[in-house]
C-alpha positions as CSV (number, residue, x, y, z in Angstrom):
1,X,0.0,0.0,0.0
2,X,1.2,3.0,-0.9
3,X,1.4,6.0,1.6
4,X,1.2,9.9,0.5
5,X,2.3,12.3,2.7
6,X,0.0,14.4,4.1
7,X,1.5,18.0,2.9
8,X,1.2,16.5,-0.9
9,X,-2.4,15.6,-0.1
10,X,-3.5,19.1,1.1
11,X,-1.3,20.6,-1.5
12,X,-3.2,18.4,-4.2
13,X,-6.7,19.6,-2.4
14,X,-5.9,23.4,-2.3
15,X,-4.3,23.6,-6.1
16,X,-7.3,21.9,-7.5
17,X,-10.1,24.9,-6.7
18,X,-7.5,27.3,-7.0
19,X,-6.7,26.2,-10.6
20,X,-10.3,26.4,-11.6
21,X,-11.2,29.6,-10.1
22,X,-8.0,31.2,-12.2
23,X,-9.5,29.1,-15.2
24,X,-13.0,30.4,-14.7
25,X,-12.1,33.9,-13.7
26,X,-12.2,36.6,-16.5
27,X,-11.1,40.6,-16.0
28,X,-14.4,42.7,-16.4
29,X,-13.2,44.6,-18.9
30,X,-13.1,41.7,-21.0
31,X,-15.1,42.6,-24.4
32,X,-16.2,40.2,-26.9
33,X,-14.6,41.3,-29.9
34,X,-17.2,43.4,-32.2
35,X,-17.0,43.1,-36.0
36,X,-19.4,45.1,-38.8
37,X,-19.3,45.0,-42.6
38,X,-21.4,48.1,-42.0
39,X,-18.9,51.4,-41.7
40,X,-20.3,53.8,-38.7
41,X,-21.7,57.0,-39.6
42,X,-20.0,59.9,-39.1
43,X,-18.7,61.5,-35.7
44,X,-21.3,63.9,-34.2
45,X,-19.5,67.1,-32.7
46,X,-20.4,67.1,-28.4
47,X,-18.9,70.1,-26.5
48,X,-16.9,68.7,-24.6
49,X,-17.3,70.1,-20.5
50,X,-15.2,72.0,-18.7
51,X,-11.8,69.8,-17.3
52,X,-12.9,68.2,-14.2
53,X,-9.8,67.8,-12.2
54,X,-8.7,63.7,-11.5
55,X,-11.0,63.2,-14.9
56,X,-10.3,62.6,-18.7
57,X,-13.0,63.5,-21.0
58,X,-14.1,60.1,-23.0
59,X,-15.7,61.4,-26.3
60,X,-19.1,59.9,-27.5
61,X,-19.0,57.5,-30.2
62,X,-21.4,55.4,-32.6
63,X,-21.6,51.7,-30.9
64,X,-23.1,48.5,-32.4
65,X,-26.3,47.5,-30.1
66,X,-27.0,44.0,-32.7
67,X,-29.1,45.5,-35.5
68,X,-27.4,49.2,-36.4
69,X,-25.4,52.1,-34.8
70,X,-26.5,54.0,-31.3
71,X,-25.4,56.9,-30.7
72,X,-23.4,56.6,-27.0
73,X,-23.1,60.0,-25.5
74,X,-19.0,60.9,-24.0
75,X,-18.7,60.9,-20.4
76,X,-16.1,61.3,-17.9
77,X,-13.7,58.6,-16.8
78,X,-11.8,58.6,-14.0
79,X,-7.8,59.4,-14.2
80,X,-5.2,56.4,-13.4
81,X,-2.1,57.9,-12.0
82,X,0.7,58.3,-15.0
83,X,-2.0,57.0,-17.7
84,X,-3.5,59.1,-20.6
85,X,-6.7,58.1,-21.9
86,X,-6.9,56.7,-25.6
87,X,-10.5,56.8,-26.9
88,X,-12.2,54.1,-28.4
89,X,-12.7,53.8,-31.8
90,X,-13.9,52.0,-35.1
91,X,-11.1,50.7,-37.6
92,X,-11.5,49.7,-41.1
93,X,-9.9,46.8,-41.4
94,X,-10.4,45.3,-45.5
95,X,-14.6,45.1,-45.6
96,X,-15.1,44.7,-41.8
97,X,-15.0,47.4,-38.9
98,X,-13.5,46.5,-35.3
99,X,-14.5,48.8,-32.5
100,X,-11.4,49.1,-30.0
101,X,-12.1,49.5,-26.7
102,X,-11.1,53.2,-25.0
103,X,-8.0,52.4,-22.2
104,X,-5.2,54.0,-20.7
105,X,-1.9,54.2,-21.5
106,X,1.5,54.7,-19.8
């Protein structure tokens, strides 16, 4: 009969759920990539506001909701120390459009 220690044994029983939370687990900001033969119609001019101090203007921009183009209105998004903010946007890409996400950059 063979005998396993018992620090392999817990090591085995902690590793297993820990492995499939980090399997199962996705970041939030996770998008599904979005794809249109369709080009978006042009950019509507917003004012943009006033700076709001620790914010970064996020210009509105034409989404995909499933069957055509919304308009979604800019809004504010909050600063991240040493990061400037790099809008989303549609780009052509042959036929199709991708929309990439807005994020920060260092």
């Amino acid at each position: 009969m063979k005998v396993v220690h018992p620090l392999i044994k817990l090591r085995q029983i902690l590793l297993i759920p820990l492995a499939l939370a980090a399997l199962a687990s996705t970041p939030v900001f996770a998008q599904p990539e979005i794809i249109i033969r369709q080009a978006p119609p042009p950019v509507r001019m917003e004012q943009v506001p006033m700076a709001r101090p620790g914010y970064a203007w996020d210009n509105g921009h034409w989404r995909w909701d499933g069957r055509g183009y919304v308009w979604a209105p800019g809004h504010w998004q909050r600063m991240h120390h040493g990061g400037r903010w790099m809008p989303g946007h549609w780009e052509a890409r042959g036929p199709n459009w991708y929309w990439i996400e807005g994020h920060w950059v260092r």
